[in-house]
Each structure stands twice: as C-alpha cells, then as structure tokens.
C-alpha positions in Angstrom: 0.0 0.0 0.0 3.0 2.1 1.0 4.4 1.7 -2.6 1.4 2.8 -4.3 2.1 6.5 -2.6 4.8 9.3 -3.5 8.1 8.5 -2.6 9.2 10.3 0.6 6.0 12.0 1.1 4.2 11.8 4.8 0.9 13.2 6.4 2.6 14.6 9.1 5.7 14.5 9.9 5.7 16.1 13.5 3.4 12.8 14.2 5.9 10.0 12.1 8.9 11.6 14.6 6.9 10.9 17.8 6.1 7.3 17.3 10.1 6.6 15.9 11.8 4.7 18.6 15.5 2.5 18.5 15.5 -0.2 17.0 12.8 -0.3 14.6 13.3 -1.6 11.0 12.6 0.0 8.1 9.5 -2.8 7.6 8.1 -1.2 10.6 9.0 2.8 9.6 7.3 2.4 6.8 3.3 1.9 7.4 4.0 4.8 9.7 5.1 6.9 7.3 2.8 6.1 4.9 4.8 5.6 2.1 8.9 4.7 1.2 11.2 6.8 2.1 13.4 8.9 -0.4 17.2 7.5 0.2 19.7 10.2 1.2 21.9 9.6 -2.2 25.8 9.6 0.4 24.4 7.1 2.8 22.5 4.1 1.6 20.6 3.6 5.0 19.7 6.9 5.5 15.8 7.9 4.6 13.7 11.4 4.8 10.0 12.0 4.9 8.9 15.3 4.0 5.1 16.6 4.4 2.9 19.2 3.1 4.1 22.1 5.3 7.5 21.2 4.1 8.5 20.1 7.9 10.8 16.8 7.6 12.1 13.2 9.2 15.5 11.9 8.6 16.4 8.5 9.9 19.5 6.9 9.7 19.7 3.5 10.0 22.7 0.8 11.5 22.3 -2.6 10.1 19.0 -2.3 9.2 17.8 -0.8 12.8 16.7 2.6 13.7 20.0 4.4 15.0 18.7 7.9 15.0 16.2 10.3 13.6 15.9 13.8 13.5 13.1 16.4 12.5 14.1 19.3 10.7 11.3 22.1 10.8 10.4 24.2 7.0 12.7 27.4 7.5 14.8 26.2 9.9 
C-alpha cells in the first residue's frame, strides 16, 4: 500500500517523529510513514520523509535498525 504512494511524502511529519523509537526496522518505519522513504543519495541507509508544510524526518539506519532520527522544521 505504501508503494502505491509518492516517494518520501508523509501526512505529518511532527506525528511520524513521535512514534520513531531505537531499533525499529525500516518494515516497521514504513506503514508509519505512509509511504517509502526517499534514500539520502551519500548514505544508503539513510531515509527522509517530507510533508505538506515542508517540515521533515530523517532517519539513519545501523544494520537495518533505527540508530537515530531527527526532525528538521520548513525554514529552519
């Protein structure tokens, strides 16, 4: 269902930050998100999420776990 979506595109992505937590796969990142992540292009396990208001989610991945993640705010 995910894949059927745009790529890197999430309702809200305030709301996909708050229910992040270590050691999630990507399997489990995704139905969250609502769609697949965009790959950062430098780091293959590295994914962003980006909503309407332009607000974003990065998450960076170690061996296919959740390492960290970040929200970076439109005009920050």
């Amino acid at each position: 269902q995910a894949g059927t979506r745009p790529l890197g595109h999430t309702p809200s992505a305030v709301t996909l930050h708050a229910k992040l937590g270590p050691g999630m796969k990507l399997l489990e990142i995704i139905p969250l998100a609502g769609s697949l992540g965009r790959q950062v292009a430098e780091d293959p396990e590295t994914f962003v999420w980006t909503d309407e208001g332009g607000d974003s989610v990065r998450v960076e991945l170690r061996a296919g776990r959740l390492a960290a993640w970040k929200l970076e705010r439109a005009g920050s």
